[in-house]
SEVOMI-726117 format. One record per residue: residue in one letter; residue number from 1; x, y, z of N, C-alpha, C in turn. Coordinates in Angstrom, 3 decimals. Layout:
% SEVOMI-726117
+---------+-----+----------+----------+----------+----------+----------+----------+----------+----------+----------+
| residuo | num |   n.east |  n.north |     n.up |  ca.east | ca.north |    ca.up |   c.east |  c.north |     c.up |
+---------+-----+----------+----------+----------+----------+----------+----------+----------+----------+----------+
|       A | NUM |        X |        Y |        Z |        X |        Y |        Z |        X |        Y |        Z |
...
+---------+-----+----------+----------+----------+----------+----------+----------+----------+----------+----------+
***
This chain:
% SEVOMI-726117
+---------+-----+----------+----------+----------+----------+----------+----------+----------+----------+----------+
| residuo | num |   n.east |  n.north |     n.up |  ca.east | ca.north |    ca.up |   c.east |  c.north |     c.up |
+---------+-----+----------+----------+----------+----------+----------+----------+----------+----------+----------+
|       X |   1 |    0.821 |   -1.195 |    0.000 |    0.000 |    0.000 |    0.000 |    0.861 |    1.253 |    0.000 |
|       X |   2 |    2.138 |    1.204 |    0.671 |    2.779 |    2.328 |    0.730 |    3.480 |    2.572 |   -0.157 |
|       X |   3 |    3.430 |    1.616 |   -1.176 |    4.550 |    1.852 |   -2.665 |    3.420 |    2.695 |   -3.911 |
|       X |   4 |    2.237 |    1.795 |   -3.661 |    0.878 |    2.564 |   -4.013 |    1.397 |    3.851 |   -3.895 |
|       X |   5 |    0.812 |    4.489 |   -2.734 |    0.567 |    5.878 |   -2.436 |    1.902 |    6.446 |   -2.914 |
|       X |   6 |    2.906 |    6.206 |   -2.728 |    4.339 |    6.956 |   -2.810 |    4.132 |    6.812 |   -4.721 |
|       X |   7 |    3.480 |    6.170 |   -5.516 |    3.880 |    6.133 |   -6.961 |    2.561 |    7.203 |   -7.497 |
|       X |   8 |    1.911 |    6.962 |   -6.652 |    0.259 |    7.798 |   -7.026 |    0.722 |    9.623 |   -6.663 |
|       X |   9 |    2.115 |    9.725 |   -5.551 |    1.879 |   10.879 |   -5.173 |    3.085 |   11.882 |   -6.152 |
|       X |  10 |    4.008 |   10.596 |   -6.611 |    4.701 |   11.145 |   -7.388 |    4.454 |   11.314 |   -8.883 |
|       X |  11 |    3.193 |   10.771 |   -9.510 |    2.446 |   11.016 |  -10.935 |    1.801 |   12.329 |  -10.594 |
|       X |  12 |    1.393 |   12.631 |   -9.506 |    0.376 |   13.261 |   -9.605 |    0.994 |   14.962 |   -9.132 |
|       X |  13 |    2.325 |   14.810 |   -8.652 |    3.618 |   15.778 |   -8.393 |    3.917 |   16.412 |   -9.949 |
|       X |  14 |    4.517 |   15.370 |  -10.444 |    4.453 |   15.359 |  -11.836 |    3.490 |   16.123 |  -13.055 |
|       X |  15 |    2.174 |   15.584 |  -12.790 |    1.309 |   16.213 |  -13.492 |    1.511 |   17.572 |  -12.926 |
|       X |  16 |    1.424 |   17.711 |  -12.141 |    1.511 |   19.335 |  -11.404 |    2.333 |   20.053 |  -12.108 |
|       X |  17 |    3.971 |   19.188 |  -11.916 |    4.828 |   20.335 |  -12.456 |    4.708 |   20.664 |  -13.853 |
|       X |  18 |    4.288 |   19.695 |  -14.835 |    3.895 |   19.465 |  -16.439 |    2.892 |   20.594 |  -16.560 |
|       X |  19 |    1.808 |   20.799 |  -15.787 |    0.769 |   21.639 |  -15.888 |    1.436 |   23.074 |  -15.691 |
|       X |  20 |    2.147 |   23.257 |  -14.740 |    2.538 |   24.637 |  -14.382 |    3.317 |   24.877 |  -15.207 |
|       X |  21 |    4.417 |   24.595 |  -16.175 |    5.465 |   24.847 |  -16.747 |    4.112 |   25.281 |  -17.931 |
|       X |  22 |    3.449 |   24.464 |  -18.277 |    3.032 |   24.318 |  -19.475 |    2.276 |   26.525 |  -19.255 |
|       X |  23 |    1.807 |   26.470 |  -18.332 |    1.030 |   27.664 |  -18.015 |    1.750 |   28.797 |  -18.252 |
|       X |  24 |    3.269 |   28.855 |  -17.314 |    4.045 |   29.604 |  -17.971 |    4.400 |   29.768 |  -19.214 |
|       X |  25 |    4.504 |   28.768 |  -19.637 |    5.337 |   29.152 |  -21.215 |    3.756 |   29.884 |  -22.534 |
|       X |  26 |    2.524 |   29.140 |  -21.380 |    1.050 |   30.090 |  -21.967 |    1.363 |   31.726 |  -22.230 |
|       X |  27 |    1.861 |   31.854 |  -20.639 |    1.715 |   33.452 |  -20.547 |    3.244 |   34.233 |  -21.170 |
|       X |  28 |    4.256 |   33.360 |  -21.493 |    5.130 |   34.281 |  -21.858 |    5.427 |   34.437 |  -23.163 |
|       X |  29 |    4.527 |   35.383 |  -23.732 |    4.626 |   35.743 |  -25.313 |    5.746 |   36.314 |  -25.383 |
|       X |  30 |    6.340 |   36.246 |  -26.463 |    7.597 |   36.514 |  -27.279 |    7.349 |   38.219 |  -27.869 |
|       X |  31 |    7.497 |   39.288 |  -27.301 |    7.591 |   40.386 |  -28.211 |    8.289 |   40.830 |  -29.444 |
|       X |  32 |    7.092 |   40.767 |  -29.993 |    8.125 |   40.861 |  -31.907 |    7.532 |   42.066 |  -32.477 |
|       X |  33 |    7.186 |   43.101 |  -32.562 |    5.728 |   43.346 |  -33.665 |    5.411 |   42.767 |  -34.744 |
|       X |  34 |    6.750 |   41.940 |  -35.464 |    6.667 |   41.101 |  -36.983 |    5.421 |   40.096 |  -36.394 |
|       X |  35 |    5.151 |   39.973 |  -35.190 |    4.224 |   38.366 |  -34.875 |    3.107 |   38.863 |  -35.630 |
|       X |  36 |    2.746 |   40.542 |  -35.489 |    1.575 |   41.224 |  -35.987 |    1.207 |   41.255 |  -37.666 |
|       X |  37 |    2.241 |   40.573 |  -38.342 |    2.097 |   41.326 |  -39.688 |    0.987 |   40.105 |  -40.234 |
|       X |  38 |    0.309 |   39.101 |  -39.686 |   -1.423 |   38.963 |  -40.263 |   -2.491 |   40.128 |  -40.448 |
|       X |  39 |   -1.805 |   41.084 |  -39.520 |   -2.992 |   42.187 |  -39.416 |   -3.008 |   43.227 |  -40.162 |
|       X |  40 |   -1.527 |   43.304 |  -40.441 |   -0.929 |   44.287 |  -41.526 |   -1.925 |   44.510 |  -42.625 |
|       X |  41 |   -2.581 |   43.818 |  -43.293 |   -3.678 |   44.625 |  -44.319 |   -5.139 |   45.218 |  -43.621 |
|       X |  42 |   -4.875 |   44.748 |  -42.494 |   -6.303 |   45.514 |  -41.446 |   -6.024 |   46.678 |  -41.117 |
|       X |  43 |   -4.753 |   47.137 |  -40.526 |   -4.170 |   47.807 |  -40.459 |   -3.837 |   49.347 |  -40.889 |
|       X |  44 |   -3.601 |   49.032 |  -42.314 |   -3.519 |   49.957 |  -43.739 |   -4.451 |   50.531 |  -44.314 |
|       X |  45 |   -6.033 |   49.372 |  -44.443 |   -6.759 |   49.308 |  -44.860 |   -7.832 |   49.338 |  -44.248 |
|       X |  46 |   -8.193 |   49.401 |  -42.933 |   -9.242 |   49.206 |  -42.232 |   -9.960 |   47.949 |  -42.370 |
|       X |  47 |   -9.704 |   47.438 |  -43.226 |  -10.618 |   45.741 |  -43.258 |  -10.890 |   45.188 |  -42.389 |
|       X |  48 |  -12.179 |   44.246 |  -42.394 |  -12.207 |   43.361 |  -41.003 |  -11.095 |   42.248 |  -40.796 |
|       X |  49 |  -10.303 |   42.403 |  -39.544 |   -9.319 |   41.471 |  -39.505 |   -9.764 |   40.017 |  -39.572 |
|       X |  50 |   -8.681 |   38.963 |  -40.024 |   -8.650 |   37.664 |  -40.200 |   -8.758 |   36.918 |  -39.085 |
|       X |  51 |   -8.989 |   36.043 |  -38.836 |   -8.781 |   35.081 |  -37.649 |   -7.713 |   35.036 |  -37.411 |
|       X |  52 |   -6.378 |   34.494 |  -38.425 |   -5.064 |   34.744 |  -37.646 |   -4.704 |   36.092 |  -37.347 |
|       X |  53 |   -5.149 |   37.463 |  -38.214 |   -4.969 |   38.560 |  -36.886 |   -5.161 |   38.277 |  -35.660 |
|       X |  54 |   -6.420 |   37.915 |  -35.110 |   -6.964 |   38.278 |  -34.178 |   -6.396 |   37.328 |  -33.302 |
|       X |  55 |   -5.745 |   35.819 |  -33.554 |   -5.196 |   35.249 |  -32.780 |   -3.949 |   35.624 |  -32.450 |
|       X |  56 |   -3.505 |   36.370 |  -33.455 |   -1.727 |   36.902 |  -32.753 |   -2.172 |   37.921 |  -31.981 |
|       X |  57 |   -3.078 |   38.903 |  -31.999 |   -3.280 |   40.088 |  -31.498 |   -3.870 |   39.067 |  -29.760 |
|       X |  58 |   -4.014 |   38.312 |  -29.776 |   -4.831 |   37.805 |  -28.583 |   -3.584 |   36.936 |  -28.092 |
|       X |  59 |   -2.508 |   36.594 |  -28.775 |   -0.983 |   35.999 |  -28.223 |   -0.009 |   37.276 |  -27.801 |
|       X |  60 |   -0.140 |   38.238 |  -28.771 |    0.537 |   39.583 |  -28.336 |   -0.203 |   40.467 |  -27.229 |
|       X |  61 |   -1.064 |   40.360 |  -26.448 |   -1.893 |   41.043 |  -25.741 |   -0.779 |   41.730 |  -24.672 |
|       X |  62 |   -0.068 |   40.667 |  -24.163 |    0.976 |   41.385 |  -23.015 |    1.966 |   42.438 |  -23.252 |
|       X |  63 |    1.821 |   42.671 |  -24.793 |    3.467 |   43.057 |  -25.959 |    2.549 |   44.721 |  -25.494 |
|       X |  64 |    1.313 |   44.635 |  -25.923 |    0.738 |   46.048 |  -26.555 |    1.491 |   47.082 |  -25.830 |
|       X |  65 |    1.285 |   47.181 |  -24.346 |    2.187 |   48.001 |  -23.657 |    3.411 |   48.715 |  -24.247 |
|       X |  66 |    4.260 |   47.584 |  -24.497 |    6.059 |   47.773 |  -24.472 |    5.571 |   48.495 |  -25.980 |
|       X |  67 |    4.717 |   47.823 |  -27.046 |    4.486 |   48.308 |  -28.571 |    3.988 |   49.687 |  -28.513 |
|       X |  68 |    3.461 |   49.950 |  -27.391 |    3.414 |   51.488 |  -27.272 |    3.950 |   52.527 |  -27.382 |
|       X |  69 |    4.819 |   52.200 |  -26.117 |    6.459 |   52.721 |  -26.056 |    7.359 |   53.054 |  -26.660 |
|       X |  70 |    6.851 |   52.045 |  -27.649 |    8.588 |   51.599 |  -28.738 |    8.016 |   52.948 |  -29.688 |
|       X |  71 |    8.421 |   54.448 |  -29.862 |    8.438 |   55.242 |  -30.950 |    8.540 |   54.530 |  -32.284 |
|       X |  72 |    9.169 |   53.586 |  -32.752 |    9.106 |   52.533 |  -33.909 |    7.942 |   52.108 |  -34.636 |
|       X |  73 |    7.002 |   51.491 |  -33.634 |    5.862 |   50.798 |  -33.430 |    4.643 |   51.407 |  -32.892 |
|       X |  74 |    4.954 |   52.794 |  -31.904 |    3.524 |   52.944 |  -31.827 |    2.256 |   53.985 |  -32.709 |
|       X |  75 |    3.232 |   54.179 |  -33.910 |    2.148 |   54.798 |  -34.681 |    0.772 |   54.123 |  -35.379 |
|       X |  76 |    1.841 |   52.715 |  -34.987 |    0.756 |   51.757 |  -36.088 |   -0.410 |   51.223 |  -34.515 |
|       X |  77 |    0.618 |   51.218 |  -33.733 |   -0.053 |   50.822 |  -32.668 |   -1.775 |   51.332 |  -32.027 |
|       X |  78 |   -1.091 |   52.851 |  -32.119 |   -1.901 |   53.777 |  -31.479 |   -3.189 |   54.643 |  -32.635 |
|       X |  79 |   -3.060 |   54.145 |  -33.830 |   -4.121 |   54.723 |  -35.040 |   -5.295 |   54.273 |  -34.660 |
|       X |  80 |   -6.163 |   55.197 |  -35.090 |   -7.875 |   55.019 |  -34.691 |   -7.960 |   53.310 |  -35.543 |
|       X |  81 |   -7.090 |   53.428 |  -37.015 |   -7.654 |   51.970 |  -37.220 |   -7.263 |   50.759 |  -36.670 |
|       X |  82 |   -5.946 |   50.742 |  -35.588 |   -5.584 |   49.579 |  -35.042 |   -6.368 |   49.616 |  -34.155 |
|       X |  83 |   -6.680 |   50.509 |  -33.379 |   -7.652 |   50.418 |  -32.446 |   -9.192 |   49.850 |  -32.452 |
|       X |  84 |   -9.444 |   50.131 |  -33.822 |  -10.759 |   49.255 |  -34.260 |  -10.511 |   47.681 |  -34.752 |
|       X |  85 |   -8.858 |   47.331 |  -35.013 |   -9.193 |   45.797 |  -35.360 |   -8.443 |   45.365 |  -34.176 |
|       X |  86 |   -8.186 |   46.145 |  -33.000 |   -8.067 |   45.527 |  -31.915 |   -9.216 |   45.226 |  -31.276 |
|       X |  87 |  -10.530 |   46.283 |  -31.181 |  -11.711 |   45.763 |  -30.719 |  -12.411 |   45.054 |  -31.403 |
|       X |  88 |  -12.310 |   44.939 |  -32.836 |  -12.752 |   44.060 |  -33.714 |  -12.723 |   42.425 |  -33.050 |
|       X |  89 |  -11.615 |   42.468 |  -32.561 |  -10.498 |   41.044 |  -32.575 |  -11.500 |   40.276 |  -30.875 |
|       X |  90 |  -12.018 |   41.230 |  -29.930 |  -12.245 |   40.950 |  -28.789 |  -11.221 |   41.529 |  -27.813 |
|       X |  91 |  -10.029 |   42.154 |  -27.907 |   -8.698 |   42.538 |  -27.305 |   -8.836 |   43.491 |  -26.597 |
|       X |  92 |   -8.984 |   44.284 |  -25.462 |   -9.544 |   45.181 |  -24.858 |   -7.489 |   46.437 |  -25.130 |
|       X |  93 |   -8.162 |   47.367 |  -25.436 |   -6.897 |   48.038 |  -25.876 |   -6.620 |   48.617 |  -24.331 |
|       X |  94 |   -5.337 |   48.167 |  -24.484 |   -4.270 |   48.454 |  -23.394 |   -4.502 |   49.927 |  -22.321 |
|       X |  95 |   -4.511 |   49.934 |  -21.888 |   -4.000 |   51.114 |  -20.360 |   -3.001 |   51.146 |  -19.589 |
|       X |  96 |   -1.798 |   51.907 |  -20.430 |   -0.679 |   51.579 |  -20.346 |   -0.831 |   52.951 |  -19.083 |
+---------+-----+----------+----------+----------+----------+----------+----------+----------+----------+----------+
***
């Protein structure tokens, strides 16, 4: 019984740590703005964004901040039309 419990407590240790790693590596998006260029004709054009926009824009969610910042990046960032295929997308625009 006690080899039981000691093998049940170490699968289940296991699953734990598998789950948590897995969570982190959920939340730590990679800041690129290139991740953004699906959106790039939404962008330019006002079009309704694509599904893969809206899924990078929903992987980049943590970036928007720093994409603010960056003088480089936040013109495209901060335009009335990114701002509409960010709410387009479901993405609640940043409050930096």
């Amino acid at each position: 019984m006690k080899k039981f419990s000691f093998v049940a407590v170490a699968v289940m240790a296991a699953v734990v740590v598998l789950v948590a790693s897995e969570a982190q590596m959920a939340e730590a998006a990679t800041c690129n703005p290139t991740e953004l260029s699906p959106c790039s004709s939404s962008l330019t054009s006002g079009s309704p964004p694509s599904a893969a926009c809206c899924s990078k824009l929903k992987e980049q969610k943590p970036c928007l901040c720093g994409y603010l910042k960056n003088p480089n990046v936040k013109q495209y960032v901060n335009s009335p039309t990114a701002r509409k295929v960010v709410s387009s997308c479901g993405v609640p625009y940043p409050q930096c």
